[in-house]
C-alpha positions as CSV (number, residue, x, y, z in Angstrom):
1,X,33.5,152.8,128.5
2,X,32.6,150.3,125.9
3,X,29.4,151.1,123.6
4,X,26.4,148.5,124.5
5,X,26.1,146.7,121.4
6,X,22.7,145.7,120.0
7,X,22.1,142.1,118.8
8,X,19.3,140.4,117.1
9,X,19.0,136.7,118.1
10,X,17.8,133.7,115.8
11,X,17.6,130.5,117.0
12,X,16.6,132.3,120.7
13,X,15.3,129.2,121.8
14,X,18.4,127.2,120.9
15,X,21.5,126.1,122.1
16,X,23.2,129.0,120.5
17,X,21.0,131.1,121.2
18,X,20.4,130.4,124.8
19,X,23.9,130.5,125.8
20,X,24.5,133.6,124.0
21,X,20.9,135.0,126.4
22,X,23.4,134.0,129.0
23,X,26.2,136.1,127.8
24,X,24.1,139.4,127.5
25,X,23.0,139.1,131.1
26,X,26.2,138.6,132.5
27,X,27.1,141.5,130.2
28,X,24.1,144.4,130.7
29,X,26.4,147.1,130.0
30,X,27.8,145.5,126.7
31,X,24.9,143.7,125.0
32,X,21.1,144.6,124.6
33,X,19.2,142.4,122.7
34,X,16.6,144.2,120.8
35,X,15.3,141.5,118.8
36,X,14.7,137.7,118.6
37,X,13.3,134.6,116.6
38,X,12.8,130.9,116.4
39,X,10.6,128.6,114.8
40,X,7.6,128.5,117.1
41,X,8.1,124.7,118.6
42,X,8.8,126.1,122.1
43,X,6.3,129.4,122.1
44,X,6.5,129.3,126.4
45,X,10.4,130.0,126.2
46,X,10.4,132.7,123.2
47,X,7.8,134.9,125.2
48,X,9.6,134.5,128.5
49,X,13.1,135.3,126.7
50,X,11.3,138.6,124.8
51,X,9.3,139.9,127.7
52,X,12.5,139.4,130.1
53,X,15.1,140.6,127.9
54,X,12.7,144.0,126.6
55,X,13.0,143.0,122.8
56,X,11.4,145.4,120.3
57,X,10.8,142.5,118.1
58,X,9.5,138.9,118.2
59,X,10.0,136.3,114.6
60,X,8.1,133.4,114.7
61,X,9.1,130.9,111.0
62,X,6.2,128.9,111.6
63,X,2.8,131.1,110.9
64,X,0.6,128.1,112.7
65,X,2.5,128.9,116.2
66,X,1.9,132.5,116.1
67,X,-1.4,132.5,118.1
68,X,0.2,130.6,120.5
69,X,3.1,133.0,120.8
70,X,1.0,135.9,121.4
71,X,-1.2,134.2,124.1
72,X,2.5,133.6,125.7
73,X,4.0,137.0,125.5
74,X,0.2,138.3,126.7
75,X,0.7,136.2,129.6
76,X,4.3,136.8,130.7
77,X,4.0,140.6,129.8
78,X,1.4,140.7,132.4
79,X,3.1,138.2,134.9
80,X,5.9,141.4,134.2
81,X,3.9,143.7,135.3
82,X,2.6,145.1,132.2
83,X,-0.8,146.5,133.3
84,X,1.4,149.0,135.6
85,X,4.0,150.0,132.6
86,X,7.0,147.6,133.8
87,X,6.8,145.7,130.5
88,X,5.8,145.8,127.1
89,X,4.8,144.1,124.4
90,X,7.0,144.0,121.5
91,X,6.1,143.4,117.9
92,X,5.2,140.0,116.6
93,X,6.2,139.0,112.5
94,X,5.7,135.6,111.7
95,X,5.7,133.5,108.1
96,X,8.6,132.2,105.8
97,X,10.3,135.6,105.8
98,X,10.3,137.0,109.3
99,X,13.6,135.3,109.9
100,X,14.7,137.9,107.3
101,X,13.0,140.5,108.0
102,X,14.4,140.1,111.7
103,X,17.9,139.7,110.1
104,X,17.7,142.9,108.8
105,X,16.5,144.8,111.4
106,X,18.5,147.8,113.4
107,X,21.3,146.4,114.9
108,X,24.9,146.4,115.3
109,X,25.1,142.3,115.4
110,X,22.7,139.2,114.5
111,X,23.5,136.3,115.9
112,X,22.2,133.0,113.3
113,X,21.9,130.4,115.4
114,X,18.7,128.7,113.3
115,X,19.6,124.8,112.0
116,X,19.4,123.7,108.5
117,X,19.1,125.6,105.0
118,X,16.9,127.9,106.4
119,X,19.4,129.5,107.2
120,X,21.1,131.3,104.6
121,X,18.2,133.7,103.2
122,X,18.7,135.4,106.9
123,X,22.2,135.2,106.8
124,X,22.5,137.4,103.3
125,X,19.7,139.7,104.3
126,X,21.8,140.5,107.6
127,X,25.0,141.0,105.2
128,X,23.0,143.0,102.6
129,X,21.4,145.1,105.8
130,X,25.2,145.8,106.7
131,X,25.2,144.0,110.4
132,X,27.6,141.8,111.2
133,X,26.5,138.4,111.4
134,X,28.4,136.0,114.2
135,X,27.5,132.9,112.4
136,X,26.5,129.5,113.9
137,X,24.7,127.8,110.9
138,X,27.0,125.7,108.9
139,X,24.1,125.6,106.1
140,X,24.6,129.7,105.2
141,X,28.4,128.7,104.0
142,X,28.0,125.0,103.1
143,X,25.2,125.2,100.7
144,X,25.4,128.9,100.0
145,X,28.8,129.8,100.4
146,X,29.5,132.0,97.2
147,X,26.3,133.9,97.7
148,X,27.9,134.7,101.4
149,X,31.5,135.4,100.4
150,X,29.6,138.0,97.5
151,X,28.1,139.9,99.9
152,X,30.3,139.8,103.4
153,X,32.3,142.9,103.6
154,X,35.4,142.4,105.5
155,X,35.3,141.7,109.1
156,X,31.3,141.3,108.4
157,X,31.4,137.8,109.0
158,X,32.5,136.1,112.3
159,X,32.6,132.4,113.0
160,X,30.6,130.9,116.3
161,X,31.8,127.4,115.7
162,X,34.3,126.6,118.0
163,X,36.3,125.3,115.6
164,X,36.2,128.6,113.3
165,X,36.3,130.8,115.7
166,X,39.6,129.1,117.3
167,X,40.9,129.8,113.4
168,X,40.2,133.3,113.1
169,X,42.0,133.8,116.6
170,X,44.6,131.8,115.3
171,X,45.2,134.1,112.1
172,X,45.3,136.8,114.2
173,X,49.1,135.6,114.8
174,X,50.2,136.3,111.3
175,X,48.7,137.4,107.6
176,X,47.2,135.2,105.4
177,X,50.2,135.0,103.2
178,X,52.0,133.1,105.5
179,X,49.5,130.3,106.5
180,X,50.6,126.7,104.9
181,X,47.5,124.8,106.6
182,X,44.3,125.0,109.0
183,X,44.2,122.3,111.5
184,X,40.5,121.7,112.6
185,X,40.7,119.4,115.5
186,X,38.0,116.7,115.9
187,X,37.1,114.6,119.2
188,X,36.8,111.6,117.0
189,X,33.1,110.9,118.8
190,X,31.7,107.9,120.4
191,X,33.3,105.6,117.8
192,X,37.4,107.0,117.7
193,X,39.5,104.1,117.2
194,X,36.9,101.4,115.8
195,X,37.0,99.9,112.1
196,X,34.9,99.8,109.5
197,X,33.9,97.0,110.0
198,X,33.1,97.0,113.8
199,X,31.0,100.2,112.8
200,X,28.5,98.1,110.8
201,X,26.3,97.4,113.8
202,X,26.4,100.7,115.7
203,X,22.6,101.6,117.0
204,X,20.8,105.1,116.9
205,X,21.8,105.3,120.7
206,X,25.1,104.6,120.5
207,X,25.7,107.3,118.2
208,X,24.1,109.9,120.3
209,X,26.6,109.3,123.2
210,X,29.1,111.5,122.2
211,X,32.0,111.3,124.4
212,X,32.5,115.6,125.4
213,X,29.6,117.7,124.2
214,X,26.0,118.0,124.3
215,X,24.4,118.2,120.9
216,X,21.5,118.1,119.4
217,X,20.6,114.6,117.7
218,X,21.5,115.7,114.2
219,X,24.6,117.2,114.8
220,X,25.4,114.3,117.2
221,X,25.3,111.7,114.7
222,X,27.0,113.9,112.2
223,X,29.5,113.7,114.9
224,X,30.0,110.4,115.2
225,X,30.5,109.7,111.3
226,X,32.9,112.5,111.1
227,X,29.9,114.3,108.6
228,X,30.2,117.4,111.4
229,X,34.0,117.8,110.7
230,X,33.4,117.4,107.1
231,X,31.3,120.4,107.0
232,X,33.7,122.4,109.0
233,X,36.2,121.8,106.4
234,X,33.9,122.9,103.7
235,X,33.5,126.3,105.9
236,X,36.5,126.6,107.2
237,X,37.3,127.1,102.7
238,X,34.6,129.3,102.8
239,X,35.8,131.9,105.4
240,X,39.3,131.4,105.3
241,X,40.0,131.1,101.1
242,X,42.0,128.2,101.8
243,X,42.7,125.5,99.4
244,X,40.8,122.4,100.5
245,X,44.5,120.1,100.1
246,X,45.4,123.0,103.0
247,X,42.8,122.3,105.1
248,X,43.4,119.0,107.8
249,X,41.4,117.6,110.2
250,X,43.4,115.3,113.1
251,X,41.5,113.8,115.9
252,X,42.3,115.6,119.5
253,X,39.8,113.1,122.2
254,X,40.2,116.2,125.0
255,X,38.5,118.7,123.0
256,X,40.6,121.6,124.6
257,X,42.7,122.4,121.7
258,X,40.1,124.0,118.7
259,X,41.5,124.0,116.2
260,X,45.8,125.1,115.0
261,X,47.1,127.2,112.1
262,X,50.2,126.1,111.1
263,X,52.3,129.1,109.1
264,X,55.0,128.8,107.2
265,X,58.0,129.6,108.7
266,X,56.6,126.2,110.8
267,X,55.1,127.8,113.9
268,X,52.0,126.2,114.8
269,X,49.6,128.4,116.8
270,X,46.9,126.8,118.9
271,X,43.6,127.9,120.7
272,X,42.9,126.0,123.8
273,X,40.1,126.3,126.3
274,X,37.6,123.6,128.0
275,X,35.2,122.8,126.1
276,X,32.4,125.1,126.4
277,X,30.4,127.5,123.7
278,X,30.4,130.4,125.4
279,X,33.9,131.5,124.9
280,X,33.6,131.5,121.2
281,X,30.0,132.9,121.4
282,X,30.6,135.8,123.9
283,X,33.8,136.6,121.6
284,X,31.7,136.4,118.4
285,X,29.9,139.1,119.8
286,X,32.3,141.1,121.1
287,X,34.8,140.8,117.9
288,X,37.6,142.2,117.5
289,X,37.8,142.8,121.3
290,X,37.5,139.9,124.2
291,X,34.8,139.5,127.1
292,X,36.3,138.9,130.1
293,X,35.1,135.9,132.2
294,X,33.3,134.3,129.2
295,X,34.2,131.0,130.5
296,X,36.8,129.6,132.4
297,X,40.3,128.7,131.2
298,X,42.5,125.9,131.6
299,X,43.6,125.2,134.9
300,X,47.8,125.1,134.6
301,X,47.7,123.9,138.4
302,X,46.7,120.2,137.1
303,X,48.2,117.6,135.2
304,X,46.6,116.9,132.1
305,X,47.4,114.8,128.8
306,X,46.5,116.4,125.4
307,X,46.2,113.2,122.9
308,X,46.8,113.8,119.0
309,X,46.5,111.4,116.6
310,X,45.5,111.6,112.8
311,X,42.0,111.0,111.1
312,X,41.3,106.7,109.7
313,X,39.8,107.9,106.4
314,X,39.3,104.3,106.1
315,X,36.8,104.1,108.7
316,X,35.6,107.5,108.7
317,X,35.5,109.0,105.1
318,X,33.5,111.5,104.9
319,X,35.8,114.3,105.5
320,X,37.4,113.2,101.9
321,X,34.5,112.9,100.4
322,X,33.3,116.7,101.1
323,X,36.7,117.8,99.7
324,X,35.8,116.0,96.9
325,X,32.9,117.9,96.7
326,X,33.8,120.9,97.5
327,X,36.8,120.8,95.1
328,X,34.0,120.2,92.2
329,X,32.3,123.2,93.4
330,X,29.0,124.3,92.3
331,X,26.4,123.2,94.2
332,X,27.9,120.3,95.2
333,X,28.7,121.0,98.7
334,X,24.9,121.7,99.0
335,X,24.4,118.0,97.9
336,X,26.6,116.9,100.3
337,X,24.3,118.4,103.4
338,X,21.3,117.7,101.8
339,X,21.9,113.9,101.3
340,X,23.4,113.6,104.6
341,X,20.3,115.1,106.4
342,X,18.2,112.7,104.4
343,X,20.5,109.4,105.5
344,X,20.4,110.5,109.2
345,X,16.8,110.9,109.3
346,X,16.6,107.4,107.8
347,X,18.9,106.0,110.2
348,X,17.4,107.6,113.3
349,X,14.0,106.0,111.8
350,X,15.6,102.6,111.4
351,X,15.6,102.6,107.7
352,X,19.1,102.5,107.3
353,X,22.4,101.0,109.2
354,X,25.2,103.8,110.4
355,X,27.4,103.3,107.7
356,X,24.9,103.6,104.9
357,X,24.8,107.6,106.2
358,X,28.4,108.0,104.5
359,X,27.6,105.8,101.4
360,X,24.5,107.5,100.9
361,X,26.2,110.7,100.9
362,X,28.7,109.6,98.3
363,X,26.1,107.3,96.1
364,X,24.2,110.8,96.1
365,X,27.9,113.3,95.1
366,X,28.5,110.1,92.4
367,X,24.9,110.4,90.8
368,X,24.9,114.6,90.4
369,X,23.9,115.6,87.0
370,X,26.9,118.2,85.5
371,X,24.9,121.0,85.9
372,X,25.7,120.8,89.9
373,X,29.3,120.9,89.9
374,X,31.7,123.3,88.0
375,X,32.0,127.1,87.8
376,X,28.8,127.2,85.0
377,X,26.6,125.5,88.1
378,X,27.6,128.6,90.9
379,X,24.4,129.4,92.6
380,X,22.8,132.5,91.6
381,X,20.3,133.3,94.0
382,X,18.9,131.1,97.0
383,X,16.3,128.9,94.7
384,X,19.2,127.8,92.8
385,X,20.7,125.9,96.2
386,X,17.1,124.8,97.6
387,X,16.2,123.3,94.0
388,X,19.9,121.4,94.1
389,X,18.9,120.0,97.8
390,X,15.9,119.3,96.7
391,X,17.1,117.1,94.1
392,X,19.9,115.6,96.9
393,X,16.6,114.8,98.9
394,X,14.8,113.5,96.6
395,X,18.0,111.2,95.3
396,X,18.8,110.0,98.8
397,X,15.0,108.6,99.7
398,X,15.3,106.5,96.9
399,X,18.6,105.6,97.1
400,X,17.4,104.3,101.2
401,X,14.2,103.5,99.6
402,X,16.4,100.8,97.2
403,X,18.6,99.7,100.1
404,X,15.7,98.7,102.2
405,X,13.7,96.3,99.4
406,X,17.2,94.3,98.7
């Protein structure tokens, strides 16, 4: 009989981390979640998820929702049955470090579902705790990459992305050695096919309609200008070791296949499943082994065309421009996100047309002092990679700020 494994969740309240709350009660007997966190925006759900689920432990980032959190879990404790012993009350820690202190926190896995650079200081305490982390925020390896890579031991860190996590099943088909490229597939978004120039007018609701998955608005956008796939490419570097010129993104509309490895003797090995992000979470958290029923598979019984075509860096070029980045290392790649979240809050406010997202994000990579790029700039600690967003921020509002008084 397999052990039950003990997870920590952040991001509980989530996509990820909902979904993954799905898993573990589907699987009682291999998951027990002991521990979970989230921001504070949705108190109601975090109680009801910690009082059904029998954590030990409660995070809450934000210090103002705490109150409000404890009222919650007071209330759904006792709705439990709490006053008769068939609940309890777990522990609340709240403030800009109980998503660490979570991260560290007994467990066999911890799940990082948070968004943004917030991120990565739970990420490395997880790794420094010795947990493995099943990671779903891009931010820990995009803006902090060689602080992760310095500290994941390996097999310590395990892709949630679908995209990744169809790569490291992939590699499982041969050794590094013999991998000539990583194929991350892309669904090419609500714009696929469309030229520059027809992308000049695109609204903020057009560019939430994405075509096969539902997304939060950020990562929606970042969809629709390719900025999501760039990033994948950046960690796909990160937890692979493969040269960026190795690393290809081609655009797949059905979304089934989730990415290839090709090898070198010319096999290509692909991962195919409908799209749906349980399979990759439920096998995050059962890595190295596979949960059965995590979601269904393709059905052979139907007819079904699987399109391929490659990637109009013409109309779309941000992928190239986070190579570039990432190829002048540093902090760079940090500057990348950071300018991008900055030009698709400004679009989503009106402040600036779609396209300006990209040529904000490259204005931004073209005005970067020295001191971010190169080996002399690698991040020492996680100040160094908040002070280079920070600068990214700060460059990108008046860089909009500009655009807007022409």
């Amino acid at each position: 009989m397999t052990d039950q494994r003990e997870i920590v969740l952040l991001g509980s309240t989530g996509s990820i981390g909902t979904q993954a709350i799905d898993i573990v009660r589907a699987n009682p007997d291999r998951f027990r979640v002991v521990g979970i966190g989230a921001g504070g925006g949705n108190p109601a759900l975090l109680a009801e998820q910690a009082i059904e689920l029998g954590v030990d432990v409660v995070a809450v980032a934000d210090a103002k929702s705490v109150e409000d959190v404890q009222l919650r879990l007071f209330a759904a404790a006792t709705k439990a049955g709490w006053t008769s012993g068939d609940a309890r009350i777990p522990k609340l820690i709240a403030g800009r470090k109980a998503m660490a202190e979570l991260a560290a926190w007994p467990c066999d896995t911890v799940v990082n579902g948070i968004n943004g650079s917030i991120g990565l200081e739970p990420t490395l305490a997880a790794l420094k705790a010795g947990r493995q982390v099943a990671l779903a925020n891009k931010e820990s390896l995009v803006a902090g990459g060689p602080l992760v890579r310095d500290l994941a031991k390996p097999g310590q860190l395990v892709p949630v992305d679908s995209e990744h996590s169809a790569l490291a099943q992939c590699l499982r088909s041969g050794s590094m050695e013999r991998v000539a490229k990583l194929i991350l597939t892309a669904s090419g978004g609500p714009f696929r096919g469309r030229t520059r120039a027809e992308l000049a007018e695109v609204t903020v609701e057009q560019a939430l309609a994405h075509p096969t998955w539902a997304m939060g608005p950020v990562v929606t956008i970042n969809s629709a200008t390719m900025v999501n796939k760039a990033l994948e490419v950046i960690e796909a570097h990160e937890l692979f070791d493969v040269p960026y010129d190795d690393v290809e993104v081609v655009v797949h509309p059905q979304s089934v296949v989730h990415s290839m490895v090709e090898f070198t003797d010319g096999s290509t090995i692909a991962q195919a499943s409908p799209p749906d992000m349980r399979l990759p979470i439920g096998h995050a958290l059962a890595w190295p082994d596979r949960l059965p029923g995590a979601a269904r598979p393709v059905d052979w019984t139907k007819a079904a065309d699987w399109h391929f075509e490659p990637l109009d860096a013409t109309a779309f070029p941000a992928v190239a421009l986070a190579k570039d980045a990432g190829r002048a290392g540093g902090l760079m790649p940090a500057v990348y996100n950071a300018a991008n979240e900055e030009a698709v809050a400004a679009f989503r406010d009106g402040r600036l047309p779609f396209l300006g997202i990209v040529d904000t994000i490259e204005a931004v990579l073209a005005a970067a002092p020295d001191g971010l790029s190169g080996r002399s700039s690698r991040p020492a600690s996680v100040a160094d990679v908040l002070e280079a967003e920070n600068w990214a921020r700060a460059c990108a509002r008046r860089l909009v700020l500009d655009a807007s008084e022409r």
